[in-house]
N, C-alpha and C positions, 0 to 999 in steps of 0.2 A: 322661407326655409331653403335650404340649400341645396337641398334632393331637388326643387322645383326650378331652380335658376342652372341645374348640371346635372344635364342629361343622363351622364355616365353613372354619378351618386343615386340618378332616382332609378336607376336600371339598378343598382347595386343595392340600392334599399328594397324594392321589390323582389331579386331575389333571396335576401334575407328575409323578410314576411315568408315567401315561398317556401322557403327550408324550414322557417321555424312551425309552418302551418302542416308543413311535408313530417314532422318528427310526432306531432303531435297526433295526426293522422294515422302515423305509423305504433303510436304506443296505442290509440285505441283499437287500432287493425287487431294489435297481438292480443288484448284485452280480449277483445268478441273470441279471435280464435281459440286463447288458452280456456275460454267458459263452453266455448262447444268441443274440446277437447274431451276437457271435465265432465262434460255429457255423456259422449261417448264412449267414456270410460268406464263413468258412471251404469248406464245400459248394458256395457258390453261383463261386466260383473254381476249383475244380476242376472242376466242370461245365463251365463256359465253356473251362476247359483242356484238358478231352474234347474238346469241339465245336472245338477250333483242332487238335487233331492229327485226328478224323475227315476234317475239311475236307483237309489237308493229303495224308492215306493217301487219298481221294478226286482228289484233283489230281496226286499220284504216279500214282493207274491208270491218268487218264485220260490224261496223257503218254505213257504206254507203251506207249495203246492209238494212239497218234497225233496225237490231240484238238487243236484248236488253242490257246493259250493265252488268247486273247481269250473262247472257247466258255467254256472252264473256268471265268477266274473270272466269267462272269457264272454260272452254276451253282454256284459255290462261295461268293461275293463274295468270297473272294481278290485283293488286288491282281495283277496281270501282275506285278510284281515279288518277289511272293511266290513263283507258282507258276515265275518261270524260275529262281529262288535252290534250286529241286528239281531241275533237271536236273544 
């Protein structure tokens, strides 16, 4: 083979395996990152979906308790139009 009789070709073929191993490496780098993204995102939406129904079961007790709606949502930051859409 010719890469083995010139030195220079088999320096040149090895860094082509390098690069091609380098690109491939590199699509699965983005691969893993874009699914731990997708995680993250994933968590970071159900979280914030916790914190809209706590709010919410908060603004239901305090109606019941009598509370005014303007009280609430400034304790909740609830719009007034959220917390009368519970009664």
């Amino acid at each position: 083979m010719l890469a083995e009789r010139n030195p220079h070709i088999g320096r040149a073929v090895a860094v082509l395996k390098e690069l091609r191993e380098d690109e491939r490496t590199r699509l699965l780098v983005e691969s893993h990152q874009k699914a731990r993204w997708d995680e993250e995102l994933r968590i970071e939406a159900a979280l914030a979906e916790g914190r809209i129904e706590e709010k919410l079961e908060i603004a239901r007790s305090a109606l019941r308790a009598g509370m005014a709606v303007a009280d609430i949502a400034t304790i909740t930051k609830l719009s007034s139009k959220e917390i009368e859409a519970l009664h």
